[in-house]
C-alpha positions, 0 to 999 in steps of 0.5 A: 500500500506504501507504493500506491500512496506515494513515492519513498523519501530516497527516492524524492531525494535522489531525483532531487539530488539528480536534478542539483547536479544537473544544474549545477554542471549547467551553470559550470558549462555556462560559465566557463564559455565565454565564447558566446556572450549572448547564451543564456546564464542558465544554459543546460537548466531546461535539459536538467528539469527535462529529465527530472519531469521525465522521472516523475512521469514515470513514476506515476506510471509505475504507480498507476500500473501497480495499482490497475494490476490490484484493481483487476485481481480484486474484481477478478477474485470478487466476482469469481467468488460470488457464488462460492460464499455467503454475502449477507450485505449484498450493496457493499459487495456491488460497491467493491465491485463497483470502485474498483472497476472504476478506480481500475477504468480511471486508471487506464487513463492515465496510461495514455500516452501524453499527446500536445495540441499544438505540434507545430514548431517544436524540436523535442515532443515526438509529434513535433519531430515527425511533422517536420516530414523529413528527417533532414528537414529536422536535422537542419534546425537541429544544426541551426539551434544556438543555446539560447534556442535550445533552452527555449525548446525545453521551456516550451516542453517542460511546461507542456510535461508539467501540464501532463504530470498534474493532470495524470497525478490528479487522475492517480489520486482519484483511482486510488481513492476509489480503490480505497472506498473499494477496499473498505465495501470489500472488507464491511461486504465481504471479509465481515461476514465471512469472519461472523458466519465462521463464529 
């Protein structure tokens, strides 16, 4: 249950720390470039919060997948022994049923891959990159990025993964809330009964 409800501090820590020394070899990089006196002081920092997005993007992912395996064997085991035992409080059992298919639907969604609506001009979402049409076309503005361009690049795409990351987050929270409220009807449902019709 620890692994639904939210990532370990060591884990928190290493990405942070991932991300510290991302920035800090930017800002060394930067500095010691003095050839381009128009780049950006923080050059290299987009790259840095790229990865770390990318990071708690799949960590959500993982989230999710635990979670929607969980979904699928409880209903699975509900459903499938219906017939075997006696239920005495039937609403619950179709109140576990019931969240944990829907925590399970919910959970299906976040899985979706992250799509972007506007797919013009950028150089890093993949959609971006294949509506160039031509892998030369794409290698060409590739070449002509100075530094101060690339960081733009990434702004662009860190802020639409940000976007990404809060709304598969949001979606997390509610699945696991109803896996919650499904555990709970399984147990008043289901496990209840059983333990009092053994007595």
């Amino acid at each position: 249950m620890n692994r639904l409800m939210g990532p370990s501090m060591s884990t928190e820590v290493a990405v942070a720390s991932e991300l510290a020394q991302a920035v800090g070899t930017a800002q060394t990089a930067a500095t010691s470039d003095s050839t381009a006196p128009g780049d950006p002081p923080m050059a290299g920092f987009g790259a840095g919060v790229h990865q770390y997005l990318n990071q708690l993007l799949t960590l959500v992912y993982s989230k999710t997948t635990t979670l929607l395996a969980a979904n699928m064997v409880l209903v699975s085991l509900l459903l499938s022994t219906r017939t075997s035992i006696k239920i005495g409080l039937d609403n619950f059992y179709i109140g576990a049923v019931f969240f944990f298919s829907i925590s399970a639907i919910t959970s299906t969604i976040v899985l979706f891959p992250r799509l972007r609506h506007n797919n013009a001009g950028g150089l890093i979402f993949w959609r971006a990159i294949l509506a160039e049409g031509d892998a030369d076309k794409y290698h060409a503005k590739v070449q002509s990025l100075t530094k101060t361009a690339v960081e733009e690049e990434y702004a662009k795409d860190n802020y639409h993964l940000a976007q990404t990351i809060s709304l598969k987050d949001m979606l997390l929270r509610c699945a696991i809330l109803l896996f919650i409220l499904g555990l709970a009807c399984a147990v008043i449902g289901v496990v209840w009964p059983i333990i009092f019709n053994h007595h």
